[in-house]
C-alpha positions as MATLAB code, in Angstrom:
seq = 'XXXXXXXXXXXXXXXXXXXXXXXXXXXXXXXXXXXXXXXXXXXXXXXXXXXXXXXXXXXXXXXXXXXXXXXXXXXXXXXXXXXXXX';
ca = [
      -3.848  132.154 -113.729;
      -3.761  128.633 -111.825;
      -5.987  128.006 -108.940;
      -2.485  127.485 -106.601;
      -1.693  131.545 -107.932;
      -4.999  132.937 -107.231;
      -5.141  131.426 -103.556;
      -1.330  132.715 -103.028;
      -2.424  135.935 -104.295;
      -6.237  135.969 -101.978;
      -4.172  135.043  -98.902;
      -0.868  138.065  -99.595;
      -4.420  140.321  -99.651;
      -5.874  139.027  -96.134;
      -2.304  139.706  -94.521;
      -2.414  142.634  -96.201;
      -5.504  143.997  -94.575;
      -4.749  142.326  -91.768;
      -1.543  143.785  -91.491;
      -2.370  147.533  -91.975;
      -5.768  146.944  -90.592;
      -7.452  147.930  -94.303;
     -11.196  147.325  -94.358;
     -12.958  146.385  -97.968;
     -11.248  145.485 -101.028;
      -7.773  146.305 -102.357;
      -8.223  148.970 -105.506;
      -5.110  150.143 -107.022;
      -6.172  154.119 -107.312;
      -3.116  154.520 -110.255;
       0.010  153.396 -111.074;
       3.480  155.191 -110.580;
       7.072  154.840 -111.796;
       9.814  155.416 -109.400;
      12.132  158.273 -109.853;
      14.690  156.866 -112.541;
      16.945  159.594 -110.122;
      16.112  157.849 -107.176;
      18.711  156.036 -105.213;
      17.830  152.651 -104.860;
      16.425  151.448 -101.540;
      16.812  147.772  -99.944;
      13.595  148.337  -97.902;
      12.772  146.585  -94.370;
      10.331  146.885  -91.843;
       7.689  148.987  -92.893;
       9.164  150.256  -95.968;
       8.916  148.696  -99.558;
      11.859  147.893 -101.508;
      12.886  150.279 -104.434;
      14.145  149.848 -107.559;
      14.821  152.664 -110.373;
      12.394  152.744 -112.920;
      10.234  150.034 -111.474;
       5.840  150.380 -111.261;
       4.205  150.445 -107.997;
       0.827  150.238 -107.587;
      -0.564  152.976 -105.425;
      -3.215  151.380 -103.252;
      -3.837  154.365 -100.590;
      -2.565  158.080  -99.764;
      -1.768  157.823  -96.240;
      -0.040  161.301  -95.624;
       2.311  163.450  -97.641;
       5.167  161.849  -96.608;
       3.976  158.265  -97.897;
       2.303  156.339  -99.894;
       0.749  152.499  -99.513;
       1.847  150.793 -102.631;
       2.024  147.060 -104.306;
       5.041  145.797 -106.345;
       5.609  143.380 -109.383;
       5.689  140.570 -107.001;
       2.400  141.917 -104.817;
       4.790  142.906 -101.569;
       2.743  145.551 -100.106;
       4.325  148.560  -97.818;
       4.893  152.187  -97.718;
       6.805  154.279  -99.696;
       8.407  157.898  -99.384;
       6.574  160.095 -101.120;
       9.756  161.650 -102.537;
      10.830  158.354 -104.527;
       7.446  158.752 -106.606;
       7.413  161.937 -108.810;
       3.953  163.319 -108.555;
];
């Protein structure tokens, strides 16, 4: 990893704590396919875009209707929890 990635990827955390108001450090609790059932989602706003088959990284149980998760390219936003079999 270049030193230009690993700043892009320190400053997508602080906006990312910033943003949901998360205190400490970012741990990815376990990782989860989406539904290869699922329709596909465009996202917006608060919720992460979803694509069939693809692996999120589930970063916090918020209630049992979503999830906080991280994609492939480190995009970090809720997700219903019916899109992630459990």
């Amino acid at each position: 990893m270049t030193l230009k990635e690993c700043k892009k990827e320190e400053k997508a955390d602080r906006e990312f704590q910033k943003k949901f108001k998360f205190e400490g450090s970012i741990t990815v609790l376990t990782q989860m396919m989406v539904d290869p059932a699922a329709a596909e989602k465009r996202g917006g706003g608060k919720n992460l875009p979803l694509k069939r088959g693809e692996i999120l990284d589930v970063i916090q149980f918020t209630n049992q209707d979503q999830i906080l998760c991280r994609n492939s390219q480190r995009r970090c936003k809720s997700v219903g929890a019916e899109a992630l079999p459990v």
